[in-house]
C-alpha positions in Angstrom: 35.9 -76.5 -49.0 35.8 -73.6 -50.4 32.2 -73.4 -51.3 31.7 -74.2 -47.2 33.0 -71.0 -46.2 31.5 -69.2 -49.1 28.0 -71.2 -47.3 29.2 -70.1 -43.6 30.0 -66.3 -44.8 26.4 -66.0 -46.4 24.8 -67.2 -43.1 26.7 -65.3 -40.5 25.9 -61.6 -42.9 22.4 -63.1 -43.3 21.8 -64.0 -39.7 23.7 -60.6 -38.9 21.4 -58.3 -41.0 18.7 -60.2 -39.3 20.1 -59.2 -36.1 20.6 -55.6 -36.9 17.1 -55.4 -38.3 15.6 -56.2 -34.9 17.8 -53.9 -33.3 16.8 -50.9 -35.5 13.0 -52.0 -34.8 13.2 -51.9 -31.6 14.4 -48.2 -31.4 11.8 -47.5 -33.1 9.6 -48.7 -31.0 11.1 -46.9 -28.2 11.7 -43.7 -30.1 7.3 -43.9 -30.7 7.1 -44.7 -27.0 9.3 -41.6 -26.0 7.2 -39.4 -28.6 4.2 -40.5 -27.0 5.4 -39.8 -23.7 6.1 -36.6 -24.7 3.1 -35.6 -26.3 0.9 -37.0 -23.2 3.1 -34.9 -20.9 2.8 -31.4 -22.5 -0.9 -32.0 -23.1 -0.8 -32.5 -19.1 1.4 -29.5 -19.0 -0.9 -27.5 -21.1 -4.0 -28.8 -18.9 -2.3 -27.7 -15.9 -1.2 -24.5 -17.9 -4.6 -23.8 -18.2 -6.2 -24.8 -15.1 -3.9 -22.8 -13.2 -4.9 -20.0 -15.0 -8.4 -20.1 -14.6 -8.0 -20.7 -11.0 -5.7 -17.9 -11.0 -8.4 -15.7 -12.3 -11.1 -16.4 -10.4 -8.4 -16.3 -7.2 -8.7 -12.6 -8.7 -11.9 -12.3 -9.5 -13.1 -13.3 -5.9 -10.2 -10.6 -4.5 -12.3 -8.0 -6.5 -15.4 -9.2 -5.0 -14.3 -8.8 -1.2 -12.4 -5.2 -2.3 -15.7 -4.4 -3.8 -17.8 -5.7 -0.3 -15.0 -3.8 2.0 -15.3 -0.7 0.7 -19.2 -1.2 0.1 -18.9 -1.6 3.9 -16.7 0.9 5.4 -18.5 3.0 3.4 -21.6 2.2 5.2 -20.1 2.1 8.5 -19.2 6.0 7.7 -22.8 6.8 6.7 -23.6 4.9 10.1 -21.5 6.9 12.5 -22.4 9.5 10.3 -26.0 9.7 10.9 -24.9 8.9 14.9 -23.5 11.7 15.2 -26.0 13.8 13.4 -28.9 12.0 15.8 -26.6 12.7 18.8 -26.1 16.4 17.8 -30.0 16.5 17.4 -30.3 15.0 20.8 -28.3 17.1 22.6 -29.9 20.0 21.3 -33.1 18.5 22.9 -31.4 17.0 25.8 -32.3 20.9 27.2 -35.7 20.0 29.0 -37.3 21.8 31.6 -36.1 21.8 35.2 -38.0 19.9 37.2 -39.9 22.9 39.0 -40.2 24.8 35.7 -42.7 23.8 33.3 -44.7 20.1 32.1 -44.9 19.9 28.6 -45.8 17.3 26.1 -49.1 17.0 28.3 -51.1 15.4 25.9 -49.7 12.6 26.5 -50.5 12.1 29.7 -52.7 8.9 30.3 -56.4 10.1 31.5 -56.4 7.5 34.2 -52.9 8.5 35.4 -54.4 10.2 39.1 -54.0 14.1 39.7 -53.5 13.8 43.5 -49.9 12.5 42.4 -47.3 15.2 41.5 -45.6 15.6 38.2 -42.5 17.6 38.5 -41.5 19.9 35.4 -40.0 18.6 32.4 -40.8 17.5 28.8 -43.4 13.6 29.0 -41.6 11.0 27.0 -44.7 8.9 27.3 -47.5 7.4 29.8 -49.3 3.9 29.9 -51.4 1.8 32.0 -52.4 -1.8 32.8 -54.4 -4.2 34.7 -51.6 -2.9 37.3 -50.6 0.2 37.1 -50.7 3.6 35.3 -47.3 5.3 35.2 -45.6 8.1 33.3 -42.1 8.9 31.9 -40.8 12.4 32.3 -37.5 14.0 31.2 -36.1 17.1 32.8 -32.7 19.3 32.6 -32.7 18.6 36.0 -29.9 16.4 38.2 -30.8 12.8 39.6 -30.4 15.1 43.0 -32.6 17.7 42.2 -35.2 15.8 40.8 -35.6 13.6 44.4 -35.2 16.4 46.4 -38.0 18.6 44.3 -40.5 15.0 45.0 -39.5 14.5 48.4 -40.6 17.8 49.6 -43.9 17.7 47.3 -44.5 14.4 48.2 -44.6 15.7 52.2 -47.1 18.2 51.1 -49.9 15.6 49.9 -51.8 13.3 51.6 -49.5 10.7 50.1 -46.8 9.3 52.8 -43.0 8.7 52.0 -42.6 4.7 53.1 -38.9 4.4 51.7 -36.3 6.3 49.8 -33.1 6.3 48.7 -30.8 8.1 46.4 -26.9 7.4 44.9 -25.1 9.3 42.5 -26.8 8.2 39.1 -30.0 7.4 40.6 -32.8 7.7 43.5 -36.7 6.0 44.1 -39.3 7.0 46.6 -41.9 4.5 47.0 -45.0 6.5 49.0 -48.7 5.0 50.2 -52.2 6.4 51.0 -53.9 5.3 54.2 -56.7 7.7 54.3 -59.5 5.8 55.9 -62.0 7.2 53.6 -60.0 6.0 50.4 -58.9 2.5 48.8 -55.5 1.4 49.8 -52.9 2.9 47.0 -49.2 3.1 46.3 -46.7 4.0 44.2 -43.2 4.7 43.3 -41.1 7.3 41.6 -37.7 6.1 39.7 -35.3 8.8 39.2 -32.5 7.8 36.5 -29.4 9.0 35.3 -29.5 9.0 31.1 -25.8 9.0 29.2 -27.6 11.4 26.7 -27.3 13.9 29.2 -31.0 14.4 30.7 -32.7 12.2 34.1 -35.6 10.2 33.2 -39.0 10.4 36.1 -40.8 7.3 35.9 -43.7 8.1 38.5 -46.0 5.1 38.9 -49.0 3.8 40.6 -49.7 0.3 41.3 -53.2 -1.0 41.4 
């Protein structure tokens, strides 16, 4: 009887260390697990570390790069308005052109087939050019948009060339004029008297073939 229990005793502390050796195993295993875990989540952590920073520095890097390009251009845009305003000054220093019944300069530049039985008032010749259909010149002049019709209206009534319409508003005026001379071709023309914002009125006189 005795020898039973001593039997039973050895089996239950047997079957119990068995049992405790399975449990301690299988922290283990769970303990590795966790380390594992652990290790693959701070190497993410340091990946993401280090990916933030590089995006972080070229975040700056590319700031630097549009601060660089904005100041590159405004201070392009100042050598712009700059030089505007140094043309403009120039300008208006030239903008002074003879008055229309003052003096024709610049006359070399008048087009040789441009007629002389058609009036050129005073004033500085921007340029002149011809065609299969006309011949026409440019003239600038100190003169108003006014004062430049009137001066061609009257000259114009002293040629043989005949007024056929006119009109004039504030910032501009045209004359269009004929020849009927039986012993000449049929000719006609117009003048365009413009306004310019640079402060002188532009004389485009032109005949049409």
């Amino acid at each position: 009887m005795a020898e039973k229990k001593d039997n039973e005793v050895k089996v239950e502390t047997t079957e119990t260390k068995k049992v405790e050796k399975k449990k301690g195993g299988g922290g283990k295993i769970v303990m590795i697990v966790l380390a594992v875990v652990l290790v693959i989540l701070l190497l993410c952590g340091g990946v993401a570390f280090f990916a933030y920073r590089s995006a972080t520095d070229k975040v700056e890097e590319t700031t630097d790069v549009w601060e660089q390009i904005g100041q590159e251009v405004e201070k392009e845009m100042e050598e712009i308005e700059q030089f505007e305003e140094e043309t403009w000054e120039d300008e208006a220093e030239e903008s002074e052109y003879p008055k229309v019944d003052g003096e024709l300069l610049e006359q070399n530049l008048l087009s040789d087939r441009f007629p002389e039985d058609i009036p050129l008032s005073g004033g500085t010749i921007r340029d002149s050019s011809f065609d299969n259909w006309f011949v026409s010149v440019n003239i600038m002049t100190s003169s108003s948009v006014e004062e430049a019709f009137l001066w061609y209206e009257e000259t114009m009534e002293e040629t043989d060339w005949v007024i056929t319409s006119k009109s004039r508003q504030d910032d501009s005026a045209s004359i269009n004029f004929e020849n009927e001379l039986e012993d000449d071709d049929f000719r006609r023309g117009e003048i365009s008297i413009t306004e310019s914002w640079r402060g002188y009125t532009n004389v485009m006189v032109r005949e049409r073939y």
